[in-house]
ChimeraX commands (.cxc) that place a marker at each C-alpha (Angstrom):
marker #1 position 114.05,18.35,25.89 radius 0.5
marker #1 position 111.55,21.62,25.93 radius 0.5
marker #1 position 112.30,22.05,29.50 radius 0.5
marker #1 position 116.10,22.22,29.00 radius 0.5
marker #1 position 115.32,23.97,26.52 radius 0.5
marker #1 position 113.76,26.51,28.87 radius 0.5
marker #1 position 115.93,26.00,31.66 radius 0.5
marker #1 position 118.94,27.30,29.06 radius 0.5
marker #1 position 116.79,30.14,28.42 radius 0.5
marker #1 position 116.17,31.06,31.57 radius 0.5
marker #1 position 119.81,30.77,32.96 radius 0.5
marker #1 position 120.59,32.80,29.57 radius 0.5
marker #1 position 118.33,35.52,30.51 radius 0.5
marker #1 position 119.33,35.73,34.14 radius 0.5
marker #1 position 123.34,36.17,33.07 radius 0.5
marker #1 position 122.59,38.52,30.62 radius 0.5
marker #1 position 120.52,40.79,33.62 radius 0.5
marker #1 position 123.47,40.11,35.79 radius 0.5
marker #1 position 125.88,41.62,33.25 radius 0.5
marker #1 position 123.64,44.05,32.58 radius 0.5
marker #1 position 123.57,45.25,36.42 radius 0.5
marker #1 position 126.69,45.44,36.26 radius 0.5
marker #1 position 127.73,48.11,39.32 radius 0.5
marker #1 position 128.01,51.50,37.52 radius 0.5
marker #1 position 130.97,53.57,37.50 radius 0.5
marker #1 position 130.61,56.91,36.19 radius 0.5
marker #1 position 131.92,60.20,35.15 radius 0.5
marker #1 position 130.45,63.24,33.66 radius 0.5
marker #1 position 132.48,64.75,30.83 radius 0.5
marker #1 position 132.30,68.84,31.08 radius 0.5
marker #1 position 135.37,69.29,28.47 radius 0.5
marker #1 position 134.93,69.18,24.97 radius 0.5
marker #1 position 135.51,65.46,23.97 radius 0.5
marker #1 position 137.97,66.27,20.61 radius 0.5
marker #1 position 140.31,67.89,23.73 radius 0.5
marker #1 position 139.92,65.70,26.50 radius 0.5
marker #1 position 142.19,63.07,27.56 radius 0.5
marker #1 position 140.53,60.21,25.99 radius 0.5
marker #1 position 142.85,57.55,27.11 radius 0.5
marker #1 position 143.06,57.76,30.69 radius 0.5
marker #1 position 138.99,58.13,30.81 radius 0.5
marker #1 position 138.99,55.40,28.83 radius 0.5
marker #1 position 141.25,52.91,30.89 radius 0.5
marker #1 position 140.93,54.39,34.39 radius 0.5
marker #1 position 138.10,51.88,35.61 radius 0.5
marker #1 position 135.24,54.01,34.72 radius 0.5
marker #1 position 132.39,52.20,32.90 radius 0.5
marker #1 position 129.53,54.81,31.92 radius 0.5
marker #1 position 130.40,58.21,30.90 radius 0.5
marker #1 position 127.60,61.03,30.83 radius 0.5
marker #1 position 128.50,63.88,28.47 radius 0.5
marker #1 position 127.39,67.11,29.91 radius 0.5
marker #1 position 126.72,70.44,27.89 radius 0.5
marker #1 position 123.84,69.56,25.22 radius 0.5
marker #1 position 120.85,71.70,24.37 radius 0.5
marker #1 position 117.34,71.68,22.56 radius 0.5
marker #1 position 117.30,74.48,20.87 radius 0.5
marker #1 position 113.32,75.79,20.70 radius 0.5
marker #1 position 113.31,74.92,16.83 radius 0.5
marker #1 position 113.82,71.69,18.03 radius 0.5
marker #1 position 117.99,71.57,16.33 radius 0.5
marker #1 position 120.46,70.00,18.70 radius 0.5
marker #1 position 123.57,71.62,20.34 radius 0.5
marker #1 position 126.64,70.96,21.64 radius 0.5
marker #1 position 128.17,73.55,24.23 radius 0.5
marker #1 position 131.62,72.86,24.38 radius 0.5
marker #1 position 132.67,74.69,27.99 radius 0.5
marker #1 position 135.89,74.82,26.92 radius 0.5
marker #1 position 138.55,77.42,26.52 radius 0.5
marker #1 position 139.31,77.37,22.88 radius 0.5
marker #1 position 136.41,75.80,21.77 radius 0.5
marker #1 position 133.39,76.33,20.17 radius 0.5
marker #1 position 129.42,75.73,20.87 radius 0.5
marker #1 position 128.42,73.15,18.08 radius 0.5
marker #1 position 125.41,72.52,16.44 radius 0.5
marker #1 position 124.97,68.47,16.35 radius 0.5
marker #1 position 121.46,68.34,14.83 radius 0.5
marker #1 position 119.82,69.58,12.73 radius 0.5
marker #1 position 116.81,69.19,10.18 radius 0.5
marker #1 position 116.37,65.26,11.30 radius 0.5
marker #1 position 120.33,64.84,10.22 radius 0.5
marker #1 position 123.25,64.91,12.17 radius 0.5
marker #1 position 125.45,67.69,11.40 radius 0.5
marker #1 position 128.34,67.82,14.07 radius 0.5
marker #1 position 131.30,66.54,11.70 radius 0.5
marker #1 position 132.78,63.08,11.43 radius 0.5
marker #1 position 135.62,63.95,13.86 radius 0.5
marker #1 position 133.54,64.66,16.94 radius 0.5
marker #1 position 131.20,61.51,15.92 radius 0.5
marker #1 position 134.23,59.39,15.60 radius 0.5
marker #1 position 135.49,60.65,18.89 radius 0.5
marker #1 position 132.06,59.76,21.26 radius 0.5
marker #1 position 132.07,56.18,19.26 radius 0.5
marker #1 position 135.64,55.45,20.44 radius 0.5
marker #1 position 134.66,55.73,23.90 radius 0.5
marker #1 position 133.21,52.16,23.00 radius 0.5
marker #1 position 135.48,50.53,20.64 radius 0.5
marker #1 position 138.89,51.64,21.16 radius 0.5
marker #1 position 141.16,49.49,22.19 radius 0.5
marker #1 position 141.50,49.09,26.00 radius 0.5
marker #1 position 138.75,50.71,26.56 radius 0.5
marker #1 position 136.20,49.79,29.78 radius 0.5
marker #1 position 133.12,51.47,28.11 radius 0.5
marker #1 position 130.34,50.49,27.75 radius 0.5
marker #1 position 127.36,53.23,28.29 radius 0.5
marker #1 position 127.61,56.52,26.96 radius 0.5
marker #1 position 124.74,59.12,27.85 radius 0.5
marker #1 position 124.54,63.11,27.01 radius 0.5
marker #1 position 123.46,64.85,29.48 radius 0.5
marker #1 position 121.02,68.22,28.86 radius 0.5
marker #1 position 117.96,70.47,30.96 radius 0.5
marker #1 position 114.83,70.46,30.64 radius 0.5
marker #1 position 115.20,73.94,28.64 radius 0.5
marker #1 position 111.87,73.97,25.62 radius 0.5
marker #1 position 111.56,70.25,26.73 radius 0.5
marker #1 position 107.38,71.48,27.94 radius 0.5
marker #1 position 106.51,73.99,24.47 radius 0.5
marker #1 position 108.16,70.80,22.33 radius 0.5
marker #1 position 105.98,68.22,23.83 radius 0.5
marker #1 position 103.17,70.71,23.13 radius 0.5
marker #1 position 103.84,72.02,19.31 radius 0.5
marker #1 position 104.08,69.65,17.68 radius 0.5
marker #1 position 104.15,67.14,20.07 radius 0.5
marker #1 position 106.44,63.93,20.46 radius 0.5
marker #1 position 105.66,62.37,16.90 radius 0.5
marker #1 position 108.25,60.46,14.80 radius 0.5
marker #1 position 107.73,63.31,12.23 radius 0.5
marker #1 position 108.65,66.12,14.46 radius 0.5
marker #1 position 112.14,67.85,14.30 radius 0.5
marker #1 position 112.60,66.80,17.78 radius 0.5
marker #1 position 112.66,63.49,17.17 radius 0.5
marker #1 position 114.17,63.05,13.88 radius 0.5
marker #1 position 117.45,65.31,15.73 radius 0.5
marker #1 position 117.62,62.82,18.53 radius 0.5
marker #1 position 117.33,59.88,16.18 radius 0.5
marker #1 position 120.20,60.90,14.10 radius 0.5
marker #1 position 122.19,61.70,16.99 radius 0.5
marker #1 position 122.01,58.75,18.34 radius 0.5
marker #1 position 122.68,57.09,14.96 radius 0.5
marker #1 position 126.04,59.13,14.83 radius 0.5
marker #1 position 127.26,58.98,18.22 radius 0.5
marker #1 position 126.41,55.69,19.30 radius 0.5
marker #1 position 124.10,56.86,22.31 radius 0.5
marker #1 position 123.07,54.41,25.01 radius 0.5
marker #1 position 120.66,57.25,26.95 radius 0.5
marker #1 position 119.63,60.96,27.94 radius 0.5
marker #1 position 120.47,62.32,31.36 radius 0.5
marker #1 position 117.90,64.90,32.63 radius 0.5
marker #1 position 119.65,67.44,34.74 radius 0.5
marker #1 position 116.62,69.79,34.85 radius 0.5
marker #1 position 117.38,71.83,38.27 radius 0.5
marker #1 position 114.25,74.61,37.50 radius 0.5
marker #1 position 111.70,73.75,35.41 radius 0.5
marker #1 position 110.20,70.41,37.12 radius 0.5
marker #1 position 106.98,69.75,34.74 radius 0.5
marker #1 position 106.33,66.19,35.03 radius 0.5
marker #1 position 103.89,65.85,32.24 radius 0.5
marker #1 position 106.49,66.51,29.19 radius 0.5
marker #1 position 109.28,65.51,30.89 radius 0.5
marker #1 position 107.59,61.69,30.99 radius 0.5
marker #1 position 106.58,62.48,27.31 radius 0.5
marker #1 position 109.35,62.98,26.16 radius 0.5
marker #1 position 111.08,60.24,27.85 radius 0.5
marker #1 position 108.86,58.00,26.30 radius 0.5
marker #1 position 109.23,59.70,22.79 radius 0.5
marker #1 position 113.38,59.14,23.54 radius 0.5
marker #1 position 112.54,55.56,24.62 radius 0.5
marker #1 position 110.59,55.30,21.34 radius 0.5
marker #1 position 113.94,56.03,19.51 radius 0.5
marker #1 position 116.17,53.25,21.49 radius 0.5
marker #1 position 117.37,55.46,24.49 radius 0.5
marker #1 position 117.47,54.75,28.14 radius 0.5
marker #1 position 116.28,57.84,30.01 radius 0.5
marker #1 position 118.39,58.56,33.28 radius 0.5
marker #1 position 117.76,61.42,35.83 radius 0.5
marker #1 position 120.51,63.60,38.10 radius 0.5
marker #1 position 118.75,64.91,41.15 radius 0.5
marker #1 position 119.48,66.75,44.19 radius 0.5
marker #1 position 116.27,67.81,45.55 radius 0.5
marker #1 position 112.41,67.89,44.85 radius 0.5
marker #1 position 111.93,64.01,45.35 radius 0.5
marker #1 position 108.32,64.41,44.94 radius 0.5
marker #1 position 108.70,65.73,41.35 radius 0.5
marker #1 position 111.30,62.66,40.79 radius 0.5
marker #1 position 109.09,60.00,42.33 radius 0.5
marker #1 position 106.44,61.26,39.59 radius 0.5
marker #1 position 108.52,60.95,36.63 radius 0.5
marker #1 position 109.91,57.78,37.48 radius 0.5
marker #1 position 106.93,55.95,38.35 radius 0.5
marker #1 position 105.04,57.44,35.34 radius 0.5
marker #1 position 108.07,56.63,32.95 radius 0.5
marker #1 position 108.45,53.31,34.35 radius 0.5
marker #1 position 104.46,52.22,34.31 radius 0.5
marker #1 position 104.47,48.15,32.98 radius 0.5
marker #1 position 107.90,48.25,32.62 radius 0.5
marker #1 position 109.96,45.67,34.73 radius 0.5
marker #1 position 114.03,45.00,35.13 radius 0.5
marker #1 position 115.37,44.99,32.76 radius 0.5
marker #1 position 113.35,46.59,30.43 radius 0.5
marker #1 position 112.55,50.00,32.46 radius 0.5
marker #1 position 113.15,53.22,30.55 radius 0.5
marker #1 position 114.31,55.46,33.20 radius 0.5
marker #1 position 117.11,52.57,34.47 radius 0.5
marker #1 position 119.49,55.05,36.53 radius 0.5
marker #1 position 119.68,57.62,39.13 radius 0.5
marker #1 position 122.64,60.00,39.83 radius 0.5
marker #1 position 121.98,61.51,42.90 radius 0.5
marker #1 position 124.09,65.17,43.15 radius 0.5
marker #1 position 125.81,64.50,46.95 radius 0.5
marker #1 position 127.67,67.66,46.47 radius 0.5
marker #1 position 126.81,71.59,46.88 radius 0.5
marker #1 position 123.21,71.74,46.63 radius 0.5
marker #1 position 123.09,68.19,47.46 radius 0.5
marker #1 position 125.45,67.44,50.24 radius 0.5
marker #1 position 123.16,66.18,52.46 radius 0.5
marker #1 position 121.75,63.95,50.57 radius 0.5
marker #1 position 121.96,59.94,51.67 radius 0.5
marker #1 position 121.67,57.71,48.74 radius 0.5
marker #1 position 119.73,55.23,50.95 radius 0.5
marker #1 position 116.77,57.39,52.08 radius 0.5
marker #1 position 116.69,58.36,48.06 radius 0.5
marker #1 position 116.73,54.74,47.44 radius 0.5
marker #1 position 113.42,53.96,49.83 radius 0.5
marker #1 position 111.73,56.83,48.45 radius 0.5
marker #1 position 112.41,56.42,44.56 radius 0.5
marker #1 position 111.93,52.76,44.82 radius 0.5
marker #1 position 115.22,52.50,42.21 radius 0.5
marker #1 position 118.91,51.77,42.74 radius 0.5
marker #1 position 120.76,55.14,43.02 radius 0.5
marker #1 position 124.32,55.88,41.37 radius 0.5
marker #1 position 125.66,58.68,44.04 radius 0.5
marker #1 position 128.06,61.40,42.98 radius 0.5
marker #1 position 130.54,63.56,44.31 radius 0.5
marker #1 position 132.32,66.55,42.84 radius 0.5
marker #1 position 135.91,65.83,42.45 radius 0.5
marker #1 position 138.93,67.94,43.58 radius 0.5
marker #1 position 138.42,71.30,41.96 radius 0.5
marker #1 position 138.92,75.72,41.92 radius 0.5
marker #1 position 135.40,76.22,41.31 radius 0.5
marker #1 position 133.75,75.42,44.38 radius 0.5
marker #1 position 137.24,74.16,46.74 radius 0.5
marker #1 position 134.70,73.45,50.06 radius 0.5
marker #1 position 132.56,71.15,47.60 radius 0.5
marker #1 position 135.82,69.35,46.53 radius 0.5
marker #1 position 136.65,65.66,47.34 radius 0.5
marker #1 position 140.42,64.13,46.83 radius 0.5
marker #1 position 140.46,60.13,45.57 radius 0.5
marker #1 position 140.79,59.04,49.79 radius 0.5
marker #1 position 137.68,61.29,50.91 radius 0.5
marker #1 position 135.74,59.59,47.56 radius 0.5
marker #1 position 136.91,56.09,48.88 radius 0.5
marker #1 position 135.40,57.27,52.22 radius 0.5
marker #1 position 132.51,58.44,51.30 radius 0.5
marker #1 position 131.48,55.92,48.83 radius 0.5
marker #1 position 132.50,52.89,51.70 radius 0.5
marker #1 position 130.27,54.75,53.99 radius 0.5
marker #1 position 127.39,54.75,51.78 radius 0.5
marker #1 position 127.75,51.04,50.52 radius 0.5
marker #1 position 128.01,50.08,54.65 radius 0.5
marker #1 position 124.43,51.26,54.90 radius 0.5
marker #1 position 123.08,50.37,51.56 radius 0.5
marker #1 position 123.14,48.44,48.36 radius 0.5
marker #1 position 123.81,51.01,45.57 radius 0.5
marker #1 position 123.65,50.61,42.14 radius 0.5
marker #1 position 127.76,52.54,41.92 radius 0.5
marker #1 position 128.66,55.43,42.32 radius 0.5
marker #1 position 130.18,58.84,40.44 radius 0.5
marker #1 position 131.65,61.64,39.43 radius 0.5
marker #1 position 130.83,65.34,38.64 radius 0.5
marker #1 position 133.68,66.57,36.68 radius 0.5
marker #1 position 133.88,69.96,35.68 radius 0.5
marker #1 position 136.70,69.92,33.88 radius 0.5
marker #1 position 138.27,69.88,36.87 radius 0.5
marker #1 position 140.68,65.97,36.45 radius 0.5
marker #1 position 142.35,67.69,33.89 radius 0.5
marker #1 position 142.47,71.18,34.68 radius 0.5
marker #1 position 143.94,70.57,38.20 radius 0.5
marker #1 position 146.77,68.05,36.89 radius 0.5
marker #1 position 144.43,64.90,39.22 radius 0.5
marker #1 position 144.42,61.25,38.24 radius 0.5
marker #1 position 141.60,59.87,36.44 radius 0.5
marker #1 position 143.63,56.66,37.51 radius 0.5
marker #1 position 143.37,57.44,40.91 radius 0.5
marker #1 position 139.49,58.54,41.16 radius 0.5
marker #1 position 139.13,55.15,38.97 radius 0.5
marker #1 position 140.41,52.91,41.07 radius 0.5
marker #1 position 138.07,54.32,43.64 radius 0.5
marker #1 position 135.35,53.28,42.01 radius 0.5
marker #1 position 136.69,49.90,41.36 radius 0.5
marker #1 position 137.55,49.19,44.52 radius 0.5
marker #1 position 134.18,50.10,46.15 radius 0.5
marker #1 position 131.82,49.05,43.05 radius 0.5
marker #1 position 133.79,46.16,41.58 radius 0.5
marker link #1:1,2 radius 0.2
marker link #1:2,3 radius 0.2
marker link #1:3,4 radius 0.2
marker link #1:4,5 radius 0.2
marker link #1:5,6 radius 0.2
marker link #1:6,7 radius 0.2
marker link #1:7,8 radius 0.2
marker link #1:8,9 radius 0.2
marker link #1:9,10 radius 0.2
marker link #1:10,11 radius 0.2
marker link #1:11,12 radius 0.2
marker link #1:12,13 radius 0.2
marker link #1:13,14 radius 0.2
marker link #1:14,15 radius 0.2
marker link #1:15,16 radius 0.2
marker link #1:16,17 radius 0.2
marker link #1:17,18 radius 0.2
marker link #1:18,19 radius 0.2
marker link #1:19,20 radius 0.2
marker link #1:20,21 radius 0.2
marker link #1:21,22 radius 0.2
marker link #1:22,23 radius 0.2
marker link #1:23,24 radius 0.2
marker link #1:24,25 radius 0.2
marker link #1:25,26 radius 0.2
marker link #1:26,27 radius 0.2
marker link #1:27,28 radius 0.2
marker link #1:28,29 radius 0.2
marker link #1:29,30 radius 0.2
marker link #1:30,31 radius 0.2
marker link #1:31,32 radius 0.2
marker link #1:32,33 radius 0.2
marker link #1:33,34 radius 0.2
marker link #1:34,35 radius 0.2
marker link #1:35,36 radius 0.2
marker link #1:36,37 radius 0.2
marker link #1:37,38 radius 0.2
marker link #1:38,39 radius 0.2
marker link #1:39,40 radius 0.2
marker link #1:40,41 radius 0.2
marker link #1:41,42 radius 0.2
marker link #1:42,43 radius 0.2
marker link #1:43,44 radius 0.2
marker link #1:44,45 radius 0.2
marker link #1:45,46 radius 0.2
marker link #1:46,47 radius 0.2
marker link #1:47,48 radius 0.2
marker link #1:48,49 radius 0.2
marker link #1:49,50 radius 0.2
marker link #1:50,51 radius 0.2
marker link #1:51,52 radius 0.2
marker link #1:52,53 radius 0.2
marker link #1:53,54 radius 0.2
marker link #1:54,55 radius 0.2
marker link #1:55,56 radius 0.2
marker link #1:56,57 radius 0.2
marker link #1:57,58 radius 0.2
marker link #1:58,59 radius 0.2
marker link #1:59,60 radius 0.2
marker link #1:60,61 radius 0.2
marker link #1:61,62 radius 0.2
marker link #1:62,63 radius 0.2
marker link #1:63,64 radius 0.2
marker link #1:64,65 radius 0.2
marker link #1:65,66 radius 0.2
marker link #1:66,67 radius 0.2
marker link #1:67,68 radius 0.2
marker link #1:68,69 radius 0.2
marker link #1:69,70 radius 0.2
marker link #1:70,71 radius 0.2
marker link #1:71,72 radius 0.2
marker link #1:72,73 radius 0.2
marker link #1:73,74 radius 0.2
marker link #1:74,75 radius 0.2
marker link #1:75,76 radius 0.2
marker link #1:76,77 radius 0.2
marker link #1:77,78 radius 0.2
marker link #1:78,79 radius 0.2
marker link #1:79,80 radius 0.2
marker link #1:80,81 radius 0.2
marker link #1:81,82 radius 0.2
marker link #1:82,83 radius 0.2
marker link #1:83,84 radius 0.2
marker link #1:84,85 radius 0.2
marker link #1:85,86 radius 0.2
marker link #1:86,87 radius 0.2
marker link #1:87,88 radius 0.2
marker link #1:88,89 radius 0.2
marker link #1:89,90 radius 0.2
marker link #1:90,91 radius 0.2
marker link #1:91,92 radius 0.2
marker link #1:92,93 radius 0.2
marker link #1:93,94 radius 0.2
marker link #1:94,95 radius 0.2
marker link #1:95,96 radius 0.2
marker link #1:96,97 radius 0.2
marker link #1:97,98 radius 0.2
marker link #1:98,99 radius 0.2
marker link #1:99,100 radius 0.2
marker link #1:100,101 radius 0.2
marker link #1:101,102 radius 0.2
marker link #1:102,103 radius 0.2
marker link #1:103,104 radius 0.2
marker link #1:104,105 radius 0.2
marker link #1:105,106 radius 0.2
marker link #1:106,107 radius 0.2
marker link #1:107,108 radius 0.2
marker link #1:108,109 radius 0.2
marker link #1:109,110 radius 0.2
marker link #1:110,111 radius 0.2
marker link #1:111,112 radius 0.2
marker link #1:112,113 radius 0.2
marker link #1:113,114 radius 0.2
marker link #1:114,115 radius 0.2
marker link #1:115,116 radius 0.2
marker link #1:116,117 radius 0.2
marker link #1:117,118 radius 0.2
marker link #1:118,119 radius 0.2
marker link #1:119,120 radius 0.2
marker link #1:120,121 radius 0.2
marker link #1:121,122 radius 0.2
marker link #1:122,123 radius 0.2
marker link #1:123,124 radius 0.2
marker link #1:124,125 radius 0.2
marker link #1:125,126 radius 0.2
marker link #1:126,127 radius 0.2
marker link #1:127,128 radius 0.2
marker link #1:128,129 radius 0.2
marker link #1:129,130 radius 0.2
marker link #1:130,131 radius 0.2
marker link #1:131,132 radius 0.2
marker link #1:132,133 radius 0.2
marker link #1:133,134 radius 0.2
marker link #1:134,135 radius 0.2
marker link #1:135,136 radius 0.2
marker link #1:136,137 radius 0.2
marker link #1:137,138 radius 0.2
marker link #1:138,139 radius 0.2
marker link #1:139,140 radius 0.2
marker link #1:140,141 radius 0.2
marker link #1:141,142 radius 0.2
marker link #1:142,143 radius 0.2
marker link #1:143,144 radius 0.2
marker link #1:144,145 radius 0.2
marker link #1:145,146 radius 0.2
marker link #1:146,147 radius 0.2
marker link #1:147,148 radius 0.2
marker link #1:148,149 radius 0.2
marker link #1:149,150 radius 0.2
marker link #1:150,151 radius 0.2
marker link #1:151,152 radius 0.2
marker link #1:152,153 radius 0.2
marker link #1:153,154 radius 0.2
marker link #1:154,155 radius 0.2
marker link #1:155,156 radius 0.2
marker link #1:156,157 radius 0.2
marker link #1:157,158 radius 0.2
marker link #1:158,159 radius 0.2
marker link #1:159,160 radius 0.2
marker link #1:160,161 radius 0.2
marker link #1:161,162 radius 0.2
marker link #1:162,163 radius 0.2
marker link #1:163,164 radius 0.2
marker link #1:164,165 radius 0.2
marker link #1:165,166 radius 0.2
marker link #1:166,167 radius 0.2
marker link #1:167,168 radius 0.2
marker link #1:168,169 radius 0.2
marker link #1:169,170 radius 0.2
marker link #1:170,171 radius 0.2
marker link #1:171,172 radius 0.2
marker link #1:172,173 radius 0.2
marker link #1:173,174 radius 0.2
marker link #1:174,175 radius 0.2
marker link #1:175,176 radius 0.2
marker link #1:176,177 radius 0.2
marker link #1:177,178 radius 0.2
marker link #1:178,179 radius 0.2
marker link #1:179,180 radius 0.2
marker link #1:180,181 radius 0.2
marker link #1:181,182 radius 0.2
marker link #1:182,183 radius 0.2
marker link #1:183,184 radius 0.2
marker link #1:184,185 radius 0.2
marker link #1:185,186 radius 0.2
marker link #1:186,187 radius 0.2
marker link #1:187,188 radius 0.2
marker link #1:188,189 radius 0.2
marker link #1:189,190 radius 0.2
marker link #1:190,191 radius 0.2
marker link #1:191,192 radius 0.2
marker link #1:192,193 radius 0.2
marker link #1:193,194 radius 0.2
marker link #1:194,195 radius 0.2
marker link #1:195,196 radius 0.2
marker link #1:196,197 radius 0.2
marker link #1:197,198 radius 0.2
marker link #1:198,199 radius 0.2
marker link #1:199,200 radius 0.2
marker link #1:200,201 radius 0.2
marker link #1:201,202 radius 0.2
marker link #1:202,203 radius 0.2
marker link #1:203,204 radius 0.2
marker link #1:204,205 radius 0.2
marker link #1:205,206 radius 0.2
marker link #1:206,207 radius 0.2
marker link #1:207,208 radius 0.2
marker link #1:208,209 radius 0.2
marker link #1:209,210 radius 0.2
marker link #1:210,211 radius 0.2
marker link #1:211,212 radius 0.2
marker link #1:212,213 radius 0.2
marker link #1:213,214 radius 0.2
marker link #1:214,215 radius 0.2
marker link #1:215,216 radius 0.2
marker link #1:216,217 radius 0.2
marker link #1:217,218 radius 0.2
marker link #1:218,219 radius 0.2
marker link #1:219,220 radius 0.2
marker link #1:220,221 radius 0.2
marker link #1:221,222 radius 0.2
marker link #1:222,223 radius 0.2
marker link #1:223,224 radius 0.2
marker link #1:224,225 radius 0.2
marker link #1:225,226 radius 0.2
marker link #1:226,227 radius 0.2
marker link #1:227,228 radius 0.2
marker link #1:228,229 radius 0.2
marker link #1:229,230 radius 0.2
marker link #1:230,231 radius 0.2
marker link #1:231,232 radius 0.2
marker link #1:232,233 radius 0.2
marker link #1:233,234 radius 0.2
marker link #1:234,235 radius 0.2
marker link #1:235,236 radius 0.2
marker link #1:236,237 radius 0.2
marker link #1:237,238 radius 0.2
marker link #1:238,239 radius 0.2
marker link #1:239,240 radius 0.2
marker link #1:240,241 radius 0.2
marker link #1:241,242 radius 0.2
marker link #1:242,243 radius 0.2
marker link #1:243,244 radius 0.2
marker link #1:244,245 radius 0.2
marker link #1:245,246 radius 0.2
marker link #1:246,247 radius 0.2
marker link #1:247,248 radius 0.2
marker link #1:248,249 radius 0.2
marker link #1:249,250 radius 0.2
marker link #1:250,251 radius 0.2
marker link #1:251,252 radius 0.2
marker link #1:252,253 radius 0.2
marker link #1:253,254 radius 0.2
marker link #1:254,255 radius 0.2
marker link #1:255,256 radius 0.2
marker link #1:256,257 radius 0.2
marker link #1:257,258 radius 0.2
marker link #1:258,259 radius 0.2
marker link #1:259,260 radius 0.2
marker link #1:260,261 radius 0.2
marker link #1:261,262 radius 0.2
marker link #1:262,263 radius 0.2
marker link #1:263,264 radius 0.2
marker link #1:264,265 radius 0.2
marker link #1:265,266 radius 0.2
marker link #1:266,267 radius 0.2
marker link #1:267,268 radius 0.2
marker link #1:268,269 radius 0.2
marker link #1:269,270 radius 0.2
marker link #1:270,271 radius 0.2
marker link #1:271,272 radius 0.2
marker link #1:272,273 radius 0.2
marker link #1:273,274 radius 0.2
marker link #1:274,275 radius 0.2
marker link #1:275,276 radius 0.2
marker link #1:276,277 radius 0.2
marker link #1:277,278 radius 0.2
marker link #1:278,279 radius 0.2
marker link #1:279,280 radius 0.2
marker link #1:280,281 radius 0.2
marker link #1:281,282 radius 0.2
marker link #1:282,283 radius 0.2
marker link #1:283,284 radius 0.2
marker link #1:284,285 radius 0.2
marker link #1:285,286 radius 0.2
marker link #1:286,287 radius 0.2
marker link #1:287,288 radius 0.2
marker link #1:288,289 radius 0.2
marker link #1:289,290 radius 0.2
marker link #1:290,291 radius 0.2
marker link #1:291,292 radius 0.2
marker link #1:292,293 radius 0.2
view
């Protein structure tokens, strides 16, 4: 009896870490979410959404920058309470539960701007401002993780420190490279130390395969990182044309990568651009559904 007992657990455990690997397919969110057209990212195939513009403020108080025409930088938290207004909470916890909807991993995504003087004074303690903001937030919002899209700063020490102190809380702790894969290796070795699939903090990699990082090959990341990568490409846009991909050079690209390696899905960077060029969210979607089912 014990050992079908265990057996059941085992097989239990081993579906559940299947589900849980689920192949990713992402989008980062560069429009303010109360404007953004929440049904067609919602229904278009995409499975994790990353929402890009929020900011530690050196008092430790929580922003979010809206990068939007029309709207308005917003201060989320503050004072170990959330403080962004029910409508913009509501909105992020839809992306979850409304009907329809293939979501099931929301991150924000942020620098590592007064990440290093935080960890310092006073430190990563459950008292701190710091961690009071992000434990609200994620209270209100319904947060799955933190995306580090630190591009300058590169201190491993408090950017593992605070990982941990976000862990600590109930976050995952996900990274969005392009280069320095020495600094990377360091943080995600020291973040992961005794951790083990599926427990491991820092659980995802979006590697930047656009502008800065166009050369990069999500394999040779993948050998070097010793972690599943999640690549992404910059949709069609006016920003950057030459850096631009259309849905067929995505499906391209992302069968070209999978042909040479396992990845854990693949991505988008979105800077405003889906809705701002009149593109399909469909269309990029189905991309990603069709080459990370």
């Amino acid at each position: 009896m014990k050992c079908h007992a265990l057996a059941r657990a085992l097989l239990f455990e081993l579906l559940f870490y299947h589900a849980a690997a689920a192949s990713i397919r992402s989008i980062y969110l560069f429009k303010d979410v109360l404007k953004s057209n929440t049904t067609s990212i919602l229904t278009s195939g995409f499975n994790s959404l990353i929402i890009f513009g929020v900011g530690i403020l050196e008092n430790g108080d929580i922003m979010y920058y809206s990068n939007t025409p029309g709207s308005v930088d917003t201060l989320i938290a503050s004072g170990g309470s959330y403080v962004g207004g029910d409508a913009l909470a509501a909105k992020v916890h839809s992306f979850k539960t409304a009907a329809g909807t293939g979501v099931d991993r929301v991150e924000i995504s942020m620098n590592s701007q007064h990440v290093r003087e935080l960890m310092q004074s006073p430190g990563p303690v459950a008292t701190s401002p710091l961690y009071r903001n992000f434990e609200a937030l994620k209270m209100a919002w319904g947060l799955d993780a933190v995306n580090n899209d630190d591009e300058s700063i590169y201190d491993v020490a408090s950017t593992v420190t605070f990982a941990q102190m976000l862990g600590r809380i109930g976050y995952k702790y996900t990274i969005a490279p392009y280069t320095n894969t020495r600094h990377w290796t360091s943080v995600k070795t020291q973040a992961n130390s005794g951790l083990a699939e599926p427990n491991l903090l820092l659980d995802r990699v979006y590697l930047q395969c656009y502008d800065g990082g166009a050369g990069n090959d999500p394999g040779s990341w993948q050998s070097t990182l010793g972690l599943k990568v999640v690549p992404l490409i910059w949709v069609t846009n006016d920003s950057k044309p030459s850096q631009g991909t259309t849905a067929a050079q995505a499906q391209s690209k992302f069968a070209a990568w999978s042909s040479r390696s396992a990845l854990a899905g693949g991505g988008y960077w979105n800077d405003y651009d889906i809705e701002k060029m009149g593109l399909s969210y469909t269309a990029y979607g189905n991309v990603l559904k069709s080459a990370f089912p």
